[in-house]
C-alpha positions as CSV (number, residue, x, y, z in Angstrom):
1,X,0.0,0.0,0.0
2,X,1.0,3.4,-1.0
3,X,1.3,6.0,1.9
4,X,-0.6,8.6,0.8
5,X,-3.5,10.5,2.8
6,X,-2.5,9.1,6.2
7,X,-3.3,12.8,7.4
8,X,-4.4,16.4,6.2
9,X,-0.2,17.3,6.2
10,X,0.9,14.6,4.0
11,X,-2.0,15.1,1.8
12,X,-0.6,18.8,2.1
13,X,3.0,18.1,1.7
14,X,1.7,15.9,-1.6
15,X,-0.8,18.9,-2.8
16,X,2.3,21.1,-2.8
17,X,4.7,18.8,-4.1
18,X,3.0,16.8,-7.1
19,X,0.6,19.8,-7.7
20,X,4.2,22.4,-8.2
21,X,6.2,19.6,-10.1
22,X,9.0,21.9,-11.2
23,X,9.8,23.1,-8.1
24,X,12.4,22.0,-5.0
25,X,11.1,23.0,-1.4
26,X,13.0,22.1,1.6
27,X,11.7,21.0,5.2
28,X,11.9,24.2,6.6
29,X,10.1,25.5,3.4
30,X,7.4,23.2,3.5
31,X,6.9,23.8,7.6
32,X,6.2,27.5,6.8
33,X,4.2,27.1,4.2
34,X,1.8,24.3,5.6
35,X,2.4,25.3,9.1
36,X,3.0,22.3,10.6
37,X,5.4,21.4,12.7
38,X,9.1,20.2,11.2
39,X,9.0,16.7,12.9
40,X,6.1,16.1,11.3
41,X,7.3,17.3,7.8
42,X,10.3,15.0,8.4
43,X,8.4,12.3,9.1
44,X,6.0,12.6,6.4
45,X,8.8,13.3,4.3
46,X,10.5,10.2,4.4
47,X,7.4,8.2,4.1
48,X,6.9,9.6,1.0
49,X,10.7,9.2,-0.2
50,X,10.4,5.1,0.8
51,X,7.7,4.9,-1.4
52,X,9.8,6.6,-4.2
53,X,6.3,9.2,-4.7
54,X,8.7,12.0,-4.0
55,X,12.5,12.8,-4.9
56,X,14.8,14.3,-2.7
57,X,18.7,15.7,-2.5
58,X,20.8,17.3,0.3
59,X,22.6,20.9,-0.6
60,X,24.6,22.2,2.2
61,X,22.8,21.6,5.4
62,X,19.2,21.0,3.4
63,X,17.2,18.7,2.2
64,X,15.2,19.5,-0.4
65,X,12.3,17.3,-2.1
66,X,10.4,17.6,-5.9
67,X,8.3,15.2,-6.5
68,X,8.7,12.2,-8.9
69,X,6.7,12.6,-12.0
70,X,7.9,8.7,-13.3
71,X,6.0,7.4,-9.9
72,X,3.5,4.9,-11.9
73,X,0.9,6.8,-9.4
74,X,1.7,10.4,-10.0
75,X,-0.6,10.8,-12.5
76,X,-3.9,10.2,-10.9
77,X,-2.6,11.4,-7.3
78,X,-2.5,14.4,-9.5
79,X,-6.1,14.9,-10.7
80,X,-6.9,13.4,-6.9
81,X,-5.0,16.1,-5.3
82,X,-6.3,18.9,-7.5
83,X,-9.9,17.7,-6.5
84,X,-9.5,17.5,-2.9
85,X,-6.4,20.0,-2.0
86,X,-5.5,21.3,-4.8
87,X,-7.9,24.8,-4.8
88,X,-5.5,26.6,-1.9
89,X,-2.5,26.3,-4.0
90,X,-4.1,26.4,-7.7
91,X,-6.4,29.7,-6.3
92,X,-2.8,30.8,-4.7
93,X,-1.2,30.8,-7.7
94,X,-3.5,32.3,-10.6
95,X,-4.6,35.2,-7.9
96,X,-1.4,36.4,-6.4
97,X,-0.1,38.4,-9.3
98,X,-3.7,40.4,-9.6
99,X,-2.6,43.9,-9.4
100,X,-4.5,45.9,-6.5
101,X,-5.2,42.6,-4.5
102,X,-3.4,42.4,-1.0
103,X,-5.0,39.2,0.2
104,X,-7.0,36.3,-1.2
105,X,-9.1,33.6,0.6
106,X,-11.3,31.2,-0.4
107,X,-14.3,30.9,2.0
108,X,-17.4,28.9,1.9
109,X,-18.0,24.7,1.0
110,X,-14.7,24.5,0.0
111,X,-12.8,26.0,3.6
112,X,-15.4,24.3,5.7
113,X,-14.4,20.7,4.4
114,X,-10.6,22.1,4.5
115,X,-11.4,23.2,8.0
116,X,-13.1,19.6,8.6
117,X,-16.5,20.6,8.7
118,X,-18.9,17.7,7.2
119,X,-20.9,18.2,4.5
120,X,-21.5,17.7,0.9
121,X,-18.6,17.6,-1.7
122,X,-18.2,21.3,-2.7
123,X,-18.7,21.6,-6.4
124,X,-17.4,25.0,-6.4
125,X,-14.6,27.4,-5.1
126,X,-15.7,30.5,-3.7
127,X,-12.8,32.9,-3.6
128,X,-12.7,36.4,-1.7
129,X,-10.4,39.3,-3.4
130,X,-9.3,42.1,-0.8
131,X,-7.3,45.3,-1.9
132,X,-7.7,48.6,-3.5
133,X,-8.3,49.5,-7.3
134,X,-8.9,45.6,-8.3
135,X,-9.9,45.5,-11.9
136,X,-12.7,42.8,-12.2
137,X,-11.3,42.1,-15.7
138,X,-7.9,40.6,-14.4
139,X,-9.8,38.8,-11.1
140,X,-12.2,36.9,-13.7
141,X,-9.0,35.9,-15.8
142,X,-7.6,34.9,-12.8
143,X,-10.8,32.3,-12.1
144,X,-11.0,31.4,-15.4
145,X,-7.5,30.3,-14.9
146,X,-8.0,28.3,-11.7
147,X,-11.1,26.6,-12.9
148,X,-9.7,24.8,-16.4
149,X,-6.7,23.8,-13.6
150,X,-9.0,22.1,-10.8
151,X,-12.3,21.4,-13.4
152,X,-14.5,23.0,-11.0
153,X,-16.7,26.5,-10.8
154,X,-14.8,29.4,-9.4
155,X,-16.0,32.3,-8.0
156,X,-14.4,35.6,-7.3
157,X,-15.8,38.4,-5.1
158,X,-13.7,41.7,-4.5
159,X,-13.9,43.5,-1.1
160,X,-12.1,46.7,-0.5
161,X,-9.9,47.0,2.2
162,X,-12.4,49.1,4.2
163,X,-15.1,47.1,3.3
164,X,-13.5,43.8,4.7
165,X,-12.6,45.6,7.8
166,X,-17.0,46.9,8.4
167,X,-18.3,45.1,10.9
168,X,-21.8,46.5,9.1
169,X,-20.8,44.9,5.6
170,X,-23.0,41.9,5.2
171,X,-21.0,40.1,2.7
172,X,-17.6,40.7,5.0
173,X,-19.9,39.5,8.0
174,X,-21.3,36.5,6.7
175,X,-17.8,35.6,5.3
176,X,-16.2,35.9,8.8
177,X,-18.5,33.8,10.7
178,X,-17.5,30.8,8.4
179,X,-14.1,29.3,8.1
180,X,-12.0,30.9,5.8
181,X,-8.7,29.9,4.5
182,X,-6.2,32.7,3.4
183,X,-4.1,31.8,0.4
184,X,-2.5,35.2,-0.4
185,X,-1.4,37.2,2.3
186,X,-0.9,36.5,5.7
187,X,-3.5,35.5,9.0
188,X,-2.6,37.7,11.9
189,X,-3.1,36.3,15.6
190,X,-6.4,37.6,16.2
191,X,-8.0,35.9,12.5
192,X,-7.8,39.0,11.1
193,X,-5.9,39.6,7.3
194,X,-2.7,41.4,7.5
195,X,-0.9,42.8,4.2
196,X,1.3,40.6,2.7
């Protein structure tokens, strides 16, 4: 048996890997950006090297990992992981260069079942643009992108800064009192969005 989806940071660690295949990370790397602890990436890690699903190679004092497109199960871990954890870094990517836009975050179906909630498989990805001077053109490209990537609806929303921060915006509200999962941008202590 493969080990793959033993928990929500291998399935992570995979999302990022197989999902970014012409990329390196190293532990440290993938820590930060999954924010999970290092023993656990390590650990992971090396499950996933055994099995040969991911490459890795030591330069200086790090090890960095890719993953191995020749696995005979890369392929439809692929179209798996786009499906089920592949919207945070697919939405990550096609929304990060949108000029204006200081944070992203998909909210609704999609971050409750991220966030473990039970339900219903999403069928769509609800994403949330925040910044100043966001031109709807570029955020639609941007969706149109993401959704011939993961092969299902997604939909953009723009917020202004000030708007976000209204405790009397509906929208703003309603999106708040639901998990959210920020994918450009950065979470401050409190739940809040800082700049990035």
């Amino acid at each position: 048996m493969l080990p793959i989806f033993r928990s929500q940071t291998q399935a992570e660690i995979l999302a990022l890997l197989l999902l970014h295949p012409d990329q390196e990370f190293s532990l440290t790397d993938l820590s930060r950006r999954l924010k999970a602890p290092l023993t656990s990436i390590h650990r992971e890690v090396d499950r996933l090297a055994e099995a040969s699903l991911v490459g890795e190679r030591t330069v200086g004092r790090n090890r960095m990992v890719r993953s191995n497109p020749d696995h005979p199960a890369s392929e439809p871990l692929i179209r798996l992981l786009e499906l089920s954890f592949g919207p945070q870094h697919v939405v990550a990517e096609e929304f990060a260069e949108i000029p204006g836009a200081s944070e992203v975050l998909i909210y609704g179906s999609w971050a409750a079942r991220h966030a473990g909630v039970t339900g219903a498989v999403p069928h769509d990805v609800d994403v949330l643009v925040i910044g100043e001077g966001v031109v709807r053109g570029d955020m639609y490209e941007a969706a149109d992108r993401a959704q011939a990537r993961l092969g299902l609806p997604v939909n953009p929303t723009i917020r202004t800064s000030a708007q976000w921060a209204d405790p009397g915006d509906a929208l703003s509200s309603q999106i708040r009192s639901s998990p959210t999962l920020t994918v450009v941008g950065e979470e401050s202590g409190d739940g809040t969005l800082a700049a990035r």
